[in-house]
N, C-alpha and C positions, 0 to 999 in steps of 0.2 A: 157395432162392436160389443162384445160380450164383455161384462162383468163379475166379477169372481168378490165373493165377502168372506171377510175373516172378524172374528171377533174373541176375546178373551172370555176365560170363564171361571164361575166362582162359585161355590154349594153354601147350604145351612150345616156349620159343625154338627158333627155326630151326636147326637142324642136329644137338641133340642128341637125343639116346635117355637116355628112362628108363632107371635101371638096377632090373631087376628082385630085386637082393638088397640091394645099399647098398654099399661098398668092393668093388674089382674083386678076382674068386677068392672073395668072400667065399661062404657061403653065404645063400639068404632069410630074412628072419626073420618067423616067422609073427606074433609080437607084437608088429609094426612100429607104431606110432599111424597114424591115419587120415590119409589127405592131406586139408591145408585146404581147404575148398571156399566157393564163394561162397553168401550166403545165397539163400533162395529162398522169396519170399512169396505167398502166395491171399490177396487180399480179397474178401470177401463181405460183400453183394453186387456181383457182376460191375461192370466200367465199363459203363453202359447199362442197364443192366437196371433193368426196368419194374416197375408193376404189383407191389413187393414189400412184405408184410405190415409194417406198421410196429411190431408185436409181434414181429416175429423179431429175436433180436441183428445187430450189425453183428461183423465178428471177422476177425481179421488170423490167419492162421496163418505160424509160419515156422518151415521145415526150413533145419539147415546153418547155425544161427546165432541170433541174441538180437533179441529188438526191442527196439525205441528207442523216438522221440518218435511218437505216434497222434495225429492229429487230425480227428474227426468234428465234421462245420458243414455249419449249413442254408443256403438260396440267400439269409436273412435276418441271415449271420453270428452266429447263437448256436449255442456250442459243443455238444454232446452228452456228458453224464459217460461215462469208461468206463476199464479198467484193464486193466493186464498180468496175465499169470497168472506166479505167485510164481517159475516156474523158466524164464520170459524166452523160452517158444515160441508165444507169440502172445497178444492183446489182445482183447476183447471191450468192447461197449457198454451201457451201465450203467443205462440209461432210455430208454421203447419212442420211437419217432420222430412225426410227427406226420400225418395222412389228408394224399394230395395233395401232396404237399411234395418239396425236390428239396433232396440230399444229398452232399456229398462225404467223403471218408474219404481222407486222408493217411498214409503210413506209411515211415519207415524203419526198416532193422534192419541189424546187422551181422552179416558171414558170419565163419564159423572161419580163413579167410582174411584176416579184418580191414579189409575192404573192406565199404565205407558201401554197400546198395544203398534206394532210394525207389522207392514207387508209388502211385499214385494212381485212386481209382474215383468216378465221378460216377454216382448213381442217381436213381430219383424212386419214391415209394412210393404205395401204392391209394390211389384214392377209394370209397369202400363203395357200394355200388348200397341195401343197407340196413342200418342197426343193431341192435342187440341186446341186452339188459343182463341180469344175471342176480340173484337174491337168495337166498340160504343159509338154511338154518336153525340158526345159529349165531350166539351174541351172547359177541361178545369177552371172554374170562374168565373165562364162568360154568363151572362144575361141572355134570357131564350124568351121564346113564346107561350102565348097558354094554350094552344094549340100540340105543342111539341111531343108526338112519341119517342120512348126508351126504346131505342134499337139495339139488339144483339145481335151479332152479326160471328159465326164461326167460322174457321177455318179448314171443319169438315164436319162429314156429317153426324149429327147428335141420335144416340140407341136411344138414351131413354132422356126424352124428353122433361117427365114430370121432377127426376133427381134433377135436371139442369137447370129448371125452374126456383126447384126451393136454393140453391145455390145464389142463383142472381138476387139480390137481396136490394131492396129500393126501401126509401123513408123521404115523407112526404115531412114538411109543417108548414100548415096547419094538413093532418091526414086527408090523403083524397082516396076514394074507391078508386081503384083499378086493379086490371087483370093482363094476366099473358094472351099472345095470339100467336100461333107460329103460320110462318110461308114457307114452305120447304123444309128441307130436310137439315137447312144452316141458318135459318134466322126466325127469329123471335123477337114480336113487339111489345109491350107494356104502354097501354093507355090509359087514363083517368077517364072512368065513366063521363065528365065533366069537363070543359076546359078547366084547367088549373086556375088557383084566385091569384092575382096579382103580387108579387111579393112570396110566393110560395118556395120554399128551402128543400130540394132536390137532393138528396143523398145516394149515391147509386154506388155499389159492389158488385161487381160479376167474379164471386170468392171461387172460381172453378179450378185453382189450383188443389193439386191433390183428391179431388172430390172423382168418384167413379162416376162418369158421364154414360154406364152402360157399356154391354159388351168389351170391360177390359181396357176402354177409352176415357182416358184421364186429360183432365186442362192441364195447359200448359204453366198460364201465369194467372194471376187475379189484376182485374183491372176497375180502381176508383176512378171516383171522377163527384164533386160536388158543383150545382149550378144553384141559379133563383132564377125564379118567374118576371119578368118583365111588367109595362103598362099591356094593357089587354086593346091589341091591335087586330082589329075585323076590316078588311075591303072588301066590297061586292062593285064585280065590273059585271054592268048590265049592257049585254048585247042589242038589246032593243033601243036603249036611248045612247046608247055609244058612250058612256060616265063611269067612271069609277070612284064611290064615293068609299072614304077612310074616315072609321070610327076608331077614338082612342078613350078606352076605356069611359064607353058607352056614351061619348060624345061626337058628333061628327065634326071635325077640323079640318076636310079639306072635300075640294070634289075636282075633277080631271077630266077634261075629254079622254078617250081609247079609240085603241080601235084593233077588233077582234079579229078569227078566223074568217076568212070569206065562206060563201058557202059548200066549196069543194072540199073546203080543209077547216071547218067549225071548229071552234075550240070545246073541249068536254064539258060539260056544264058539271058542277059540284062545288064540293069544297074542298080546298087544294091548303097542304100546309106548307110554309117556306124551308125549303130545305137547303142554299146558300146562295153566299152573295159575290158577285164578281164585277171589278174594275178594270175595262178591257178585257172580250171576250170575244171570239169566234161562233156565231150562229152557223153550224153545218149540218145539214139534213142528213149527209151520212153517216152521224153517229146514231140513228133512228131507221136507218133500210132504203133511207131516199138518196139514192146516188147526188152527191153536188152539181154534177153537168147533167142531169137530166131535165126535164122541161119541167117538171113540178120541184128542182131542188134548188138550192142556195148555198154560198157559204159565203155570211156578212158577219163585217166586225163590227160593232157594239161597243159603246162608252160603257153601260150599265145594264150588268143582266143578273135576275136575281131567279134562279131555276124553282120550280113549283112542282115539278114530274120528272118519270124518268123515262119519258116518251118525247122529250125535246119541249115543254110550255113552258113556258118562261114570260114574265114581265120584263118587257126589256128597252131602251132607249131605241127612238127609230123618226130619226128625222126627216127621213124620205115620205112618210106617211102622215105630217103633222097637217097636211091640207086634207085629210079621209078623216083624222082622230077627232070626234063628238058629232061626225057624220055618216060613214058607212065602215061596213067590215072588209080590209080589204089584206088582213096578215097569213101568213100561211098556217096559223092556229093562234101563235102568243099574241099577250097581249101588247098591243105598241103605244107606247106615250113618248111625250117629247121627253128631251134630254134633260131640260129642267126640272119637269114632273118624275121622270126616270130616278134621278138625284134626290129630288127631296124625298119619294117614297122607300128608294133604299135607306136611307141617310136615318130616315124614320123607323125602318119597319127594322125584323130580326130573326133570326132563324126558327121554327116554329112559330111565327103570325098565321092566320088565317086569311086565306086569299078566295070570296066565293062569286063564283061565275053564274051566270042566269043568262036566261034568253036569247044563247049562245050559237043552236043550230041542234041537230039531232043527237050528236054523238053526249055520249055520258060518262064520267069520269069513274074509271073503273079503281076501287080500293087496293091494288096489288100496285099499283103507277105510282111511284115514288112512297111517300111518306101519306098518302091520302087516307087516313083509317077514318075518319070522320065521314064519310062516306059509309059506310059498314054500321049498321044498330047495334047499342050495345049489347044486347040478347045475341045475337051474331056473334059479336066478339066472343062472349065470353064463351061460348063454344069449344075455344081453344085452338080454330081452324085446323092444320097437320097435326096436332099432337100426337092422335092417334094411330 
């Protein structure tokens, strides 16, 4: 958005000359104070100006002096919240504006001069050609993993990717490195170069209302959401000795017979992060392409299944198999534990834990299958995958 300045103005009476020291013979003094000058303001956006995201703030800035009274009002007379900043060089708007809509912004300040100056900008803001809404994978409050990617997930497709980026606005404490990755044309992840430390304070806004998303396509709503990082949860189920041992923040507490993929159907080997947890569940092969009645399909119910892909693996309760678990692989990919170990490791674990597979069989857990970026180097990542 453009900005427009105005400033007052003031000359040396007719016929005199500064004096460039102060008392005559005197000499200059270098630590003279500044002359008063009149104040000098920018509103943004410009008087005129069109076509302006009604996501961006409104903001007065002013050199050479203090602001005073703001007043931002629609062409319907309701006010706009908005405030000074604390050391009185300008004023910002407090609440995005409205599609379509025509605006004005009032402003006075006063200069070091002590003279009053005003100005005034009338605008009018987009109307979206389309909109856009987005949903997170984050529920306000809960306790997550240090595993956990910021999912952005839209409701159609994003023009320009790099505006939809700085929009999504994340805060870490204590700060972690990370970056975007997009898959497609509707989603975008945010990972921490690092798993997350323990106790880490998760801030997330996807401020895409009113923001241009490209080509004329505006968000719909903004969507928060704050969580914390959890105790730091690693499992590795080794294929080879048939065990699944769990490390809780960096101590091992437990270890479980398994029992994996047979070898027609090995489970991926990688690192898998948890992405949810279910009590009472339906294992059906046909939500993955394997018909139920066919000779390689299933559809078993389940006390305890905690999904790790979006290709059907899952750790899951499975008491048909507790005479094979810490002896052979005999599942049609997931991992199978008894009902008891099912229980406590749900019971234990949380969405975003790490879950890593070895020794598994051939196949290898490809990074686009569920929540898996950990899988992916971060040199990879930060590539930005589709952005481009």
């Amino acid at each position: 958005m453009a900005g427009f300045t105005l400033a007052s103005c003031s000359s040396t009476p007719s016929g005199e000359t500064p004096s460039p020291g102060g008392s005559p013979g005197g000499s200059q003094q270098s630590s003279a104070a500044p002359a008063p000058k009149p104040a000098a303001m920018t509103l943004t956006p410009a008087q005129g100006a069109a076509d302006v995201a009604p996501g961006e703030p409104v903001t007065v800035a002013v050199a050479d002096g203090k602001v005073g009274e703001v007043k931002l009002t629609g062409a319907d007379g309701k006010v706009v919240a908005g405030k000074p900043k604390e050391d009185g060089s300008g004023w910002e708007s407090a609440e995005p504006l409205g599609y379509g809509k025509t605006y004005t912004v009032t402003a006075a300040a006063t200069g070091t001069d002590g003279k009053p100056v005003t100005a005034t900008s009338t605008f009018s803001t987009s109307k979206p050609g389309k909109q856009i809404g987005v949903s997170i994978n984050l529920v306000e409050g809960e306790t997550v993993g240090v595993g956990l990617p910021l999912i952005f997930s839209f409701t159609g497709n994003v023009p320009d990717k790099a505006a939809t980026e700085k929009a999504l606005k994340i805060v870490t404490e204590p700060q972690a490195e990370g970056a975007f990755h997009w898959f497609g044309e509707k989603t975008v992840m945010w990972r921490p170069k690092e798993y997350f430390k323990p106790g880490t304070k998760i801030s997330v806004n996807a401020a895409i209302y009113g923001k241009n998303l490209g080509n004329n396509t505006f968000g719909r709503e903004d969507k928060p959401a704050k969580v914390v990082v959890g105790d730091k949860l690693v499992a590795t189920a080794d294929g080879g000795t048939h065990q699944m041992k769990v490390v809780v923040n960096d101590q091992e507490v437990k270890q479980m017979p398994i029992s994996m993929g047979k070898p027609s159907s090995s489970t991926p080997a990688g690192t898998y992060t948890v992405m949810s947890e279910h009590t009472g569940y339906t294992m059906d092969s046909s939500t993955y392409g394997v018909p139920s009645d066919s000779k390689a399909g299933y559809r078993t119910f389940v006390k305890y299944a905690v999904r790790m892909s979006n290709s059907g693996i899952f750790y899951h309760s499975a008491p048909w198999s507790v005479g094979s678990q810490g002896k052979r692989n005999v599942s049609h990919g997931c991992i199978n534990l008894s009902t008891e170990n099912a229980k406590w490791l749900m019971d234990t674990s949380k969405k975003g834990d790490i879950i890593t597979v070895a020794n598994s069989g051939p196949q290898v857990l490809e990074p686009t299958d569920g929540w898996s970026v950990w899988q992916m180097s971060w040199d990879d990542w930060k590539t930005g995958g589709d952005r481009n």
